[in-house]
C-alpha positions as CSV (number, residue, x, y, z in Angstrom):
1,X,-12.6,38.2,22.0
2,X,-9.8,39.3,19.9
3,X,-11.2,38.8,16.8
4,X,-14.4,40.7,17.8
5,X,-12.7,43.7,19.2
6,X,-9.6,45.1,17.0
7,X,-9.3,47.7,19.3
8,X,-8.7,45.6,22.7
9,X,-6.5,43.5,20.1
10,X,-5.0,46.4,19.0
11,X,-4.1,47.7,23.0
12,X,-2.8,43.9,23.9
13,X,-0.7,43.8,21.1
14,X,1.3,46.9,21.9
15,X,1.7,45.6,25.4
16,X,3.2,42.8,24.6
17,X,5.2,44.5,22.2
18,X,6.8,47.5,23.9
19,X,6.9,45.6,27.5
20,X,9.0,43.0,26.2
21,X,11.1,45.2,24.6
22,X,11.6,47.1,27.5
23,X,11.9,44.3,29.7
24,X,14.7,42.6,28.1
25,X,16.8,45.8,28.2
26,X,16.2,46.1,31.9
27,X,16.7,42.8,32.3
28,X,19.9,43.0,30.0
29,X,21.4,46.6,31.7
30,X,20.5,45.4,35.6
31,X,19.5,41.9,35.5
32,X,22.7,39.1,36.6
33,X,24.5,38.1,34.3
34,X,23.7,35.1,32.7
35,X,19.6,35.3,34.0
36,X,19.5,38.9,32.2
37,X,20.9,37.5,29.3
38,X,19.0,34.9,28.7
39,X,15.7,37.1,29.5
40,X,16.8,39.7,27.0
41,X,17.3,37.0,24.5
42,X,14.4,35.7,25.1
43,X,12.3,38.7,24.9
44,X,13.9,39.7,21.0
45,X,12.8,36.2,19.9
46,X,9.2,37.4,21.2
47,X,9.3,40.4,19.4
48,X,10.3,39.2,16.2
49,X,7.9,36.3,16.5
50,X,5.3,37.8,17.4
51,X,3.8,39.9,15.1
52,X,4.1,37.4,12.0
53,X,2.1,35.1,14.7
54,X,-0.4,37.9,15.4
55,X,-0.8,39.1,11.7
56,X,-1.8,35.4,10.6
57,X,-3.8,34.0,13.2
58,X,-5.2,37.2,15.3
59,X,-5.8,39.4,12.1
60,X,-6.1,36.5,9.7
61,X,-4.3,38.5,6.8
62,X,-1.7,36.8,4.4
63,X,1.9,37.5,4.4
64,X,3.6,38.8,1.5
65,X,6.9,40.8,0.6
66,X,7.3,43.3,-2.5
67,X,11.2,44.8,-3.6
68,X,11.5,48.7,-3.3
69,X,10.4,50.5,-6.5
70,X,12.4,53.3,-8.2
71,X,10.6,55.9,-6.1
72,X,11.2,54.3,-2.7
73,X,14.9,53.7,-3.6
74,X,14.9,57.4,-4.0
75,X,13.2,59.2,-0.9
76,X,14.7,56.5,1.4
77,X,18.1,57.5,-0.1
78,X,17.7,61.6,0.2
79,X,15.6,61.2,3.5
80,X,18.8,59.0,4.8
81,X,21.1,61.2,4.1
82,X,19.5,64.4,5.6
83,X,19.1,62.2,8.9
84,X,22.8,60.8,8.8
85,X,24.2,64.6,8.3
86,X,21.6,65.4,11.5
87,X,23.1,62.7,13.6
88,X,27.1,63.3,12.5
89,X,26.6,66.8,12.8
90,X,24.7,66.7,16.2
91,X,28.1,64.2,17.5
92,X,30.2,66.8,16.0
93,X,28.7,70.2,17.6
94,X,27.7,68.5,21.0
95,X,28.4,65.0,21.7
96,X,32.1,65.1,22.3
97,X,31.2,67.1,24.9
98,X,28.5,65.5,26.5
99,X,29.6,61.8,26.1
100,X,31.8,59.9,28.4
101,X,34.2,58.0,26.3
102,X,36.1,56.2,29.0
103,X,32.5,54.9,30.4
104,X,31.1,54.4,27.2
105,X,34.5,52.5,26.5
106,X,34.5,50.7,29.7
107,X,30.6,49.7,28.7
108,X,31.5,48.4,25.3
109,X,34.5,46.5,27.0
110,X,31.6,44.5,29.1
111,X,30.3,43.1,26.3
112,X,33.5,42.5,23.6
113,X,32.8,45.4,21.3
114,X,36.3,46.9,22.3
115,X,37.8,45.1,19.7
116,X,37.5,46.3,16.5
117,X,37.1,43.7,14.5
118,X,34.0,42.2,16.5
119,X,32.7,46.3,16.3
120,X,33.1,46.2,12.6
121,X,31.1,42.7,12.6
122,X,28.3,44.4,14.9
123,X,28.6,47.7,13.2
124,X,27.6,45.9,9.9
125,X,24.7,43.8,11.6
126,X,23.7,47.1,13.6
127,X,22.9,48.8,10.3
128,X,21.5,46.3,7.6
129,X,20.1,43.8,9.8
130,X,18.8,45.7,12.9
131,X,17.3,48.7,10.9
132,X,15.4,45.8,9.2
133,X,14.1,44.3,12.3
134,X,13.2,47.9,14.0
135,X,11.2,48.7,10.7
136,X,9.4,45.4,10.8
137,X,8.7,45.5,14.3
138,X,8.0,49.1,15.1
139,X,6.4,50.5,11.7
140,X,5.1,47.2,9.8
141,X,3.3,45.9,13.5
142,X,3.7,48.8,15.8
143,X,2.2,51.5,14.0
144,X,0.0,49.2,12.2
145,X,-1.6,48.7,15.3
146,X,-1.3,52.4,16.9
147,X,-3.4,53.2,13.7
148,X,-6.5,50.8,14.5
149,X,-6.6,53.3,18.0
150,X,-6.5,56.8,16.7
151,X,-5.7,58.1,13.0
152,X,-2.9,60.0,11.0
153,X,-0.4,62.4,13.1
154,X,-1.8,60.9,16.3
155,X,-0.9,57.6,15.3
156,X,2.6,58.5,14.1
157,X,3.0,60.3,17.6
158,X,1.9,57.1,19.4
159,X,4.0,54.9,17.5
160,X,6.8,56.8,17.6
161,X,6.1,57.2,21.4
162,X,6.6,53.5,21.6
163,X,9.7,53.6,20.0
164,X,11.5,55.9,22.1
165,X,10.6,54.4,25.5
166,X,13.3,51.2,24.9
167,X,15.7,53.4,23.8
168,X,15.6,55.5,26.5
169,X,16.1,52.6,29.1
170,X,19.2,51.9,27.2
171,X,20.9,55.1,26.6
172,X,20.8,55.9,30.4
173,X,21.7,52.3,30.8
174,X,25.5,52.9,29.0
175,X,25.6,56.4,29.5
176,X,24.3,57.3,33.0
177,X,24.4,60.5,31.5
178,X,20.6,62.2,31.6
179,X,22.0,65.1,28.9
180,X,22.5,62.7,26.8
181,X,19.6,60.8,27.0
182,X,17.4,63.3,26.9
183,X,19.2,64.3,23.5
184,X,18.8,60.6,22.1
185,X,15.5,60.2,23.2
186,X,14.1,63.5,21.3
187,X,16.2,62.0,18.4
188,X,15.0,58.8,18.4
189,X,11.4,60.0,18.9
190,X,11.7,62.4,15.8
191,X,12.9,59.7,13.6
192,X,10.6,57.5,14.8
193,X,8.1,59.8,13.8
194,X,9.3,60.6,10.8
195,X,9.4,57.0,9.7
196,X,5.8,56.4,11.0
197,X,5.1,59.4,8.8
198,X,6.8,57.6,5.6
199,X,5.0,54.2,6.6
200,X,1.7,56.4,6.4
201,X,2.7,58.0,3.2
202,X,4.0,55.0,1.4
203,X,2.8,52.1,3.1
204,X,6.2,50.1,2.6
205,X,8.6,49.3,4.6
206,X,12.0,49.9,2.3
207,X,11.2,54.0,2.5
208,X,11.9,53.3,6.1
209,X,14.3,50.6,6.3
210,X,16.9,52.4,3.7
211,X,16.6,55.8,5.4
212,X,16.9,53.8,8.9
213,X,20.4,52.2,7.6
214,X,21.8,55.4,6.8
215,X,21.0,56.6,10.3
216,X,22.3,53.6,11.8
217,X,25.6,53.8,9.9
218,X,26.0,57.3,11.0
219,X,25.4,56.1,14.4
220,X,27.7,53.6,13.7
221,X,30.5,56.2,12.5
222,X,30.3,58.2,15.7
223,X,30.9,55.4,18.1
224,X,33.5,53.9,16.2
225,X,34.9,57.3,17.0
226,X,33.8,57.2,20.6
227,X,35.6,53.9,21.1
228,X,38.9,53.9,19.1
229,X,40.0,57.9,19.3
């Protein structure tokens, strides 16, 4: 039935997609300790699985991996920067305002990253390896499938749409701050969008994946700062 419908594939796929995503942080943020640990592990090995399974067996289309051109080392590099100048400047005008360092300290404490040594290890994870997954997950699958649904800006909408709903779970999660998480989530759904838009435009992932690390260092900057004023 899959096979014969891409659009009813197309619908399941993105439900098992975003609810495990979102389920795991749930489970993670609420769920006891060692049971929502384990779910939350359990639901990024799905993720990550999942769509190479889908790709090859559901869609029946080989695998294959190219290095970034010239011309993708380029925009990924300019768009990067513009988006990590956003993010610094946004933390710099607002967020020291609006964020609760001893509760965002106390919430990093809950999970070791007080120490700076394991937040430089996870800082350096956070934004080569992570922006990697997120790109393959949410543009290379995700908005691969929002596409086979509706077409061009609606698709980056939807895709970015799907993005954003994890992350909001977990920004209220450590912040418990709804200003705040308002802000993120209309930040995460604009970069989302715009790195749809690049996977529409350039149908490659490394557009998207270097401009993503520069984001996610800049992220990564601000809450060292957060964390060890």
């Amino acid at each position: 039935m899959l096979k014969s419908s891409p659009r009813w594939a197309a619908v399941i796929a993105l439900l098992l997609v975003v609810g495990a995503a979102n389920l795991g942080i749930v489970a993670r943020l609420y769920g006891q300790a060692v049971g929502g640990q384990a779910i939350f592990i359990a639901t990024r090995v799905w993720i990550l699985a999942l769509p190479l399974l889908w790709v090859w067996r559901i869609d029946r289309q080989s695998l294959s991996l190219t290095w970034p051109t010239r011309q993708e080392w380029r925009a990924g590099g300019w768009l990067g920067l513009a988006m990590f100048g956003v993010i610094y400047g946004a933390f710099a005008l607002w967020g020291q305002r609006w964020i609760d360092g001893e509760g965002t300290r106390s919430q990093a404490a809950a999970v070791g990253l007080l120490n700076p040594a394991m937040f430089a290890a996870f800082a350096i994870y956070f934004t080569l390896v992570n922006a990697l997954i997120e790109e393959y997950i949410w543009r290379w699958f995700v908005y691969r499938k929002c596409e086979v649904l509706v077409s061009g800006g609606w698709a980056v909408t939807l895709a970015a749409l799907c993005f954003t709903l994890h992350h909001v779970v977990s920004l209220f999660g450590f912040t418990e701050n709804w200003g705040v998480t308002i802000l993120g989530a209309v930040g995460v759904f604009l970069a989302g969008a715009v790195w749809s838009a690049c996977y529409l435009r350039y149908q490659s992932l490394w557009v998207c994946y270097i401009s993503h690390a520069w984001a996610d260092l800049a992220i990564a900057i601000v809450a060292w700062q957060i964390l060890f004023p």
